[in-house]
C-alpha positions in Angstrom: 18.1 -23.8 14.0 15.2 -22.0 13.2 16.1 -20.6 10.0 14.3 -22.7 7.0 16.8 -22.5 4.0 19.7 -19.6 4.3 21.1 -19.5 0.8 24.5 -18.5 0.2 25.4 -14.5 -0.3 26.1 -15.4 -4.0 22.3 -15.7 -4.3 21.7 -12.6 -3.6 21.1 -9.8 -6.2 24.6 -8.4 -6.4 23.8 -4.7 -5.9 22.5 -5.7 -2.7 26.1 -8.1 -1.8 28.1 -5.7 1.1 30.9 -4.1 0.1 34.4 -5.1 1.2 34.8 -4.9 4.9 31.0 -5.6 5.5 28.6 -3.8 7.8 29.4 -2.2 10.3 29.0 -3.6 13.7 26.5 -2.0 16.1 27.3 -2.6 20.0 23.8 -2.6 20.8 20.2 -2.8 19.4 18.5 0.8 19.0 17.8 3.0 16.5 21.0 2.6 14.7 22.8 3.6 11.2 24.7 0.5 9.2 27.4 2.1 7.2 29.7 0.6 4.3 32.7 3.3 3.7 33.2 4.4 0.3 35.8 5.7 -1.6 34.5 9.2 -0.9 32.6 9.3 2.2 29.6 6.9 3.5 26.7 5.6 1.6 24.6 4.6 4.2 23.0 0.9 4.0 19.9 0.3 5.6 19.2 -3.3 6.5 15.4 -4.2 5.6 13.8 -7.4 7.4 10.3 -8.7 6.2 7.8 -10.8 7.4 5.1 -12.3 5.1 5.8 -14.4 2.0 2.3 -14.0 0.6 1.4 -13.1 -3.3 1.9 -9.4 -2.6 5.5 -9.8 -0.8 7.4 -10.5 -4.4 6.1 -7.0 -5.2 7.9 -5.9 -2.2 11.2 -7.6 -2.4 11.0 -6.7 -6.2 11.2 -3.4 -4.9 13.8 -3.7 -2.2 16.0 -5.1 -4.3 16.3 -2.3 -6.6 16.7 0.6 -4.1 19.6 1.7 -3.2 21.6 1.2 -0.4 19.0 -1.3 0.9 19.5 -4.7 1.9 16.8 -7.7 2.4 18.4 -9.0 5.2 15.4 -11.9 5.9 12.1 -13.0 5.4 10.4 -14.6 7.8 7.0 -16.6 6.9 5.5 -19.8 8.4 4.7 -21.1 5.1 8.0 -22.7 3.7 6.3 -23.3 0.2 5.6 -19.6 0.1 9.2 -18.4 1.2 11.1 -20.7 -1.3 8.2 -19.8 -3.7 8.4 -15.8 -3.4 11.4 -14.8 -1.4 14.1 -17.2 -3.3 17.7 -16.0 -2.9 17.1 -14.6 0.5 17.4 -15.7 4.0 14.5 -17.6 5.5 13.2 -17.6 8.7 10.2 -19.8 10.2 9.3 -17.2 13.1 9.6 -13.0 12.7 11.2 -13.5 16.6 13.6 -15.5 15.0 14.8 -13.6 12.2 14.5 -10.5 15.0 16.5 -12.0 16.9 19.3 -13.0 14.3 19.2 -9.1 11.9 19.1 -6.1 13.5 16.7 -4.2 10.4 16.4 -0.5 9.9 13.5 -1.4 8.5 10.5 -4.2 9.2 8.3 -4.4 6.4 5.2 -6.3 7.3 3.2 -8.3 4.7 0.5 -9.9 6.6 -2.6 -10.2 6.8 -4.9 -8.1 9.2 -4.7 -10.3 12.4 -1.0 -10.1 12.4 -0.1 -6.6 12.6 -0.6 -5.6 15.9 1.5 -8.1 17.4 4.1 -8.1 14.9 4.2 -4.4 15.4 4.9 -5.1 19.0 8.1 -7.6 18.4 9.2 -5.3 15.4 9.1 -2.6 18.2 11.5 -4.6 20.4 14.0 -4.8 17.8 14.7 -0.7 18.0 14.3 -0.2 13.8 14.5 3.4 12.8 10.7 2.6 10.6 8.3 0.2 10.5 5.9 -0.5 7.3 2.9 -2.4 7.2 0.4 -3.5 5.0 -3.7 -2.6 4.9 -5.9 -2.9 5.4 -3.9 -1.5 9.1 -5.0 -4.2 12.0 -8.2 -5.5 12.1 -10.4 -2.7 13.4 -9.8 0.9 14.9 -9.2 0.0 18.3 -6.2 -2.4 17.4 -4.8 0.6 15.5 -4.6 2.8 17.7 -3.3 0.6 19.8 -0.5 0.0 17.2 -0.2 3.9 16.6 0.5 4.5 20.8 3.1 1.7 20.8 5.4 3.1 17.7 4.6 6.7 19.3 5.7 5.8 22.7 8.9 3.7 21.4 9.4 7.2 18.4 9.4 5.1 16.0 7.8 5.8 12.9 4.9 3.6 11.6 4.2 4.0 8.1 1.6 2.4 6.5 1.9 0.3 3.2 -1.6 2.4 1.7 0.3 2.5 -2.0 -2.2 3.6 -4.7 -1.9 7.3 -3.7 2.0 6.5 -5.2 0.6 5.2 -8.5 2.2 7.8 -11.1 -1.5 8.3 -12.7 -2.5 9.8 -9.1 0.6 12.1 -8.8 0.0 13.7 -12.6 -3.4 14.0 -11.9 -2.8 15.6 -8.3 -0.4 18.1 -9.8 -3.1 18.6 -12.5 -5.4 19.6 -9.7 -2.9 21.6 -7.9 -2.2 23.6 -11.1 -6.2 24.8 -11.2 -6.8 23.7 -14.9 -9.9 21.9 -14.0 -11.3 25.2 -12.7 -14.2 24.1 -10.2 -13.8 20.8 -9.0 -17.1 19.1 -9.5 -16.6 15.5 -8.9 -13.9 12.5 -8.7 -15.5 9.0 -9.6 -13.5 5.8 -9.7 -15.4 2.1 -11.2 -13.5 -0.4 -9.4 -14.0 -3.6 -12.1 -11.1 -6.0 -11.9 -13.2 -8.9 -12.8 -11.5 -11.3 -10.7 -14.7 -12.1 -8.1 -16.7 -14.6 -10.4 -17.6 -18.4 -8.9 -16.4 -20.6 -6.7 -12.8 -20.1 -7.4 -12.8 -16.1 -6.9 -9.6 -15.0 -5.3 -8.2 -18.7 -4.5 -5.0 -17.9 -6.7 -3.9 -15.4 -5.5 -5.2 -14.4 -1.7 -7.3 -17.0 -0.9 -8.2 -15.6 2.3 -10.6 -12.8 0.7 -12.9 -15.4 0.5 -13.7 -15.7 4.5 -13.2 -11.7 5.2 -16.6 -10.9 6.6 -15.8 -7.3 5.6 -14.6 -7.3 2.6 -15.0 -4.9 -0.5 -14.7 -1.8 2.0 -11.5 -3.1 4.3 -9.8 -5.0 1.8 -10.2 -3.2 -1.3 -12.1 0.3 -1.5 -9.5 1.7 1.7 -7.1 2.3 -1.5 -9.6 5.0 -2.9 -10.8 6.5 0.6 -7.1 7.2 0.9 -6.4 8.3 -2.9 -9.7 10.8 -2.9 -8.1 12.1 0.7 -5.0 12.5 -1.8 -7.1 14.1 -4.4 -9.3 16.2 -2.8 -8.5 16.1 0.9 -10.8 15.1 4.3 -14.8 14.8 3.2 -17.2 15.7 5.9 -19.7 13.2 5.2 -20.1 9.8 3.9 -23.0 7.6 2.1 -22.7 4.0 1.7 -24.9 1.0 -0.2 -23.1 -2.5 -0.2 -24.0 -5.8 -1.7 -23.1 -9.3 -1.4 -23.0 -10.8 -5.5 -21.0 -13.5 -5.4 -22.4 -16.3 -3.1 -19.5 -18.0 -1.8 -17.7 -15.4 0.1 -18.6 -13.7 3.4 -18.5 -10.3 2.4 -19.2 -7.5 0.7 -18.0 -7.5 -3.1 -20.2 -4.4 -4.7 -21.6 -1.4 -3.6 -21.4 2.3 -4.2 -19.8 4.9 -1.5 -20.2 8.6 -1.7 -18.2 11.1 -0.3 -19.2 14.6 0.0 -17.3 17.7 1.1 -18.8 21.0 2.2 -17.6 23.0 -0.7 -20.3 21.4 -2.5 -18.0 18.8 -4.7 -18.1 14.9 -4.0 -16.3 11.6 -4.7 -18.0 8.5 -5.9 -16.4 4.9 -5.5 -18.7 2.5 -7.7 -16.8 -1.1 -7.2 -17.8 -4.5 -8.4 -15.5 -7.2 -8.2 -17.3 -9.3 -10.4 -17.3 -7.0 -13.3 -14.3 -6.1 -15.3 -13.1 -3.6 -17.6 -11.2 -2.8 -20.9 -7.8 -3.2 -20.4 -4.2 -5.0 -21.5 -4.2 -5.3 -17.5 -7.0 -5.4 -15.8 -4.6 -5.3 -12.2 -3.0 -2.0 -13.5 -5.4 0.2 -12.4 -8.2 -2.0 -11.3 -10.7 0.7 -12.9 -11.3 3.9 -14.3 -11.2 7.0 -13.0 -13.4 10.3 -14.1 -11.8 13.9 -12.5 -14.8 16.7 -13.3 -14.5 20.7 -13.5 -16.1 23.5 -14.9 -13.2 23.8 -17.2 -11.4 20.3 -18.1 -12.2 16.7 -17.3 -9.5 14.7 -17.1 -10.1 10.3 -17.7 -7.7 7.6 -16.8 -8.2 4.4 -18.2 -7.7 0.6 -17.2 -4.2 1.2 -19.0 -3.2 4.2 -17.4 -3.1 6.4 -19.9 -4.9 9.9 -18.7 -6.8 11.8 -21.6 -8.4 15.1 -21.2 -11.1 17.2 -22.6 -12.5 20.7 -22.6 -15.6 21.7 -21.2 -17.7 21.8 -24.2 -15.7 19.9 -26.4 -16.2 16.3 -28.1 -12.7 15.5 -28.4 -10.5 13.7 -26.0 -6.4 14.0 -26.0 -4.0 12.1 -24.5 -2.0 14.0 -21.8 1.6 13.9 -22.5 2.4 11.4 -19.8 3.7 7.7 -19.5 3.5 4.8 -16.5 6.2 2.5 -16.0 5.5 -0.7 -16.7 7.8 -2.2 -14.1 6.0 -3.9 -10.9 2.7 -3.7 -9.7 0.0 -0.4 -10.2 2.7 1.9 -12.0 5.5 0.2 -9.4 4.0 2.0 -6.8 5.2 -0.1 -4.5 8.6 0.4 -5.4 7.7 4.6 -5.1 6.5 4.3 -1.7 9.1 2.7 -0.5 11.6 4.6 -1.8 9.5 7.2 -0.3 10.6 6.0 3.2 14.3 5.6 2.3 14.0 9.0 1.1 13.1 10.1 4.3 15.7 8.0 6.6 18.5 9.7 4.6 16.9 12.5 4.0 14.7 13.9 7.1 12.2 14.2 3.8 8.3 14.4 5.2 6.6 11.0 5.1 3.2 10.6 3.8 0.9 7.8 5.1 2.2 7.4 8.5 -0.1 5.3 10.9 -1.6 8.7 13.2 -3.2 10.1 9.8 -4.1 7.3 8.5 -6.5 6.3 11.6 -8.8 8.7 9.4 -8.8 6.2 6.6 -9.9 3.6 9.3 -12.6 5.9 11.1 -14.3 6.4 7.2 -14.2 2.7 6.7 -16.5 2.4 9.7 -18.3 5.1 8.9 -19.1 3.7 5.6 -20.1 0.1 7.4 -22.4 2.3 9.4 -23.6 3.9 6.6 -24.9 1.1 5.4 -26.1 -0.9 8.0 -28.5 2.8 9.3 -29.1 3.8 5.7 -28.0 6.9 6.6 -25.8 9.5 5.6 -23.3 9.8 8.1 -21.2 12.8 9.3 -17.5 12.6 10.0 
């Protein structure tokens, strides 16, 4: 048996235990609907498997475990240490074939690194799930994606990528705060990414130790979060302007540089990042940075906290806007928020955000930025 450690169901969180009579069987593998019946009706249960037991996977389970009507059916991981370490109290599986082959998910949530997607994509594929979710940075370069993208198309499947940050509650308030017009003339977005976590030769080792060997790193890894947040904010730039550095010796990428985005109206978005700096807050993995939002009316500020104050134009004084993050899970629980956001549209028909066609445009600016700075040019999209 492949399975590394099965735990008992009494393990299991009990809102997630199956109701009397179990799930329903399904005659064959396809896009299918389990089903538990109620006293009134059917709540639908959709089974969830996931592959990767890596640091960010807890955040994910975390989350599974407190959405409705979803059950963690598996996790698969090579890494037995990792399983037992992150995904305790449910089922473990050496191989994602294997726990494939045992679960018939609704869902596969992949939570893996780069190299893996494309080829976990294809085996998730085979198991006829009604969506797929998988981490970014998506694959490890645009042509893998799209390959990705063509396979879920051709099986209609939808492929949803895991791009969270847009789903961090700061991000919505300040969207609606943009769609509302109370900033007047939108001047300029600017977020300083300072976590303060790339310092010596122990940067990163806790937590994802394979940062270290990334040759592309700040840009893929980290900075596709605000490509994908200012498309949020502001929508598609039409050009892009890139300066990257290399601070920290021992890693092979990129861990500084500044990234500017401009759009035709005249506005533009800045990215400033430096991994090795950090910046004042209780968290400093909340929000990773602080973000500026500039009109000709209002500027809006969120902080490492993620609180979001607001002033005037023409006014010294700063107030906090009437807002409050919970403090449950990882950037605001975002994680939790875009996943729900895909239950939401299984049940629901709901329109899904993220999903892996638009997000090739995240992917096409990432190079774009690369090429940026390798020409020193300003390049068009």
């Amino acid at each position: 048996m492949s399975i590394e450690d099965r735990p008992g169901k009494g393990t299991l969180p009990a809102a997630r235990k199956r109701a009397d009579g179990g799930l329903a069987h399904r005659p064959h593998r396809g896009r299918r609907e389990a089903s538990i019946a109620g006293a009134r009706g059917q709540v639908q249960v959709l089974k969830v498997a996931c592959v990767g037991a890596g640091y960010f996977s807890s955040f994910h389970l975390d989350a599974w475990v407190r959405i409705e009507n979803t059950q963690v059916v598996g996790v698969a991981d090579q890494d037995r240490k990792a399983l037992r370490a992150r995904a305790h109290g449910f089922a473990h599986f050496a191989e994602a074939s294997v726990l494939f082959g045992a679960e018939t998910p609704d869902i596969v949530d992949i939570i893996t690194p780069p190299p893996t997607h494309l080829g976990l994509i294809r085996e998730a594929l085979r198991t006829c799930p009604r969506a797929i979710v998988c981490q970014k940075p998506f694959c490890q370069d645009l042509a893998e994606a799209e390959r990705a993208v063509g396979l879920a198309e051709e099986a209609q499947i939808p492929l949803i990528i895991h791009e969270n940050f847009r789903f961090q509650p700061w991000y919505r308030v300040l969207k609606d705060m943009l769609v509302q017009g109370g900033f007047g003339e939108v001047l300029q977005v600017t977020f300083r990414l300072r976590p303060g976590d790339g310092q010596g030769p122990d940067a990163y080792l806790d937590r994802q130790p394979y940062f270290q060997k990334m040759p592309r790193f700040l840009i893929h890894e980290t900075a596709v979060h605000w490509i994908d947040t200012f498309r949020f904010l502001l929508g598609q730039p039409d050009t892009v302007w890139a300066d990257l550095r290399r601070l920290n010796p021992v890693i092979a990428g990129e861990d500084a540089g500044l990234v500017v985005f401009g759009y035709a109206d005249g506005k533009c978005a800045l990215f400033d990042g430096n991994r090795l700096s950090d910046h004042p807050a209780a968290n400093r993995r909340r929000t990773m940075g602080e973000c500026l939002i500039e009109g000709t009316k209002m500027t809006a500020m969120l902080d490492g906290d993620g609180r979001i104050f607001i002033r005037s134009f023409g006014s010294n004084d700063w107030s906090p806007h009437p807002f409050e993050a919970p403090e449950t899970g990882f950037g605001g629980d975002c994680v939790h928020a875009l996943q729900s956001h895909v239950v939401a549209h299984l049940e629901t028909g709901s329109s899904l955000e993220n999903e892996a066609r638009d997000y090739l445009a995240v992917i096409r600016m990432e190079e774009a930025i690369y090429r940026s700075h390798e020409t020193r040019q300003r390049i068009t999209l």
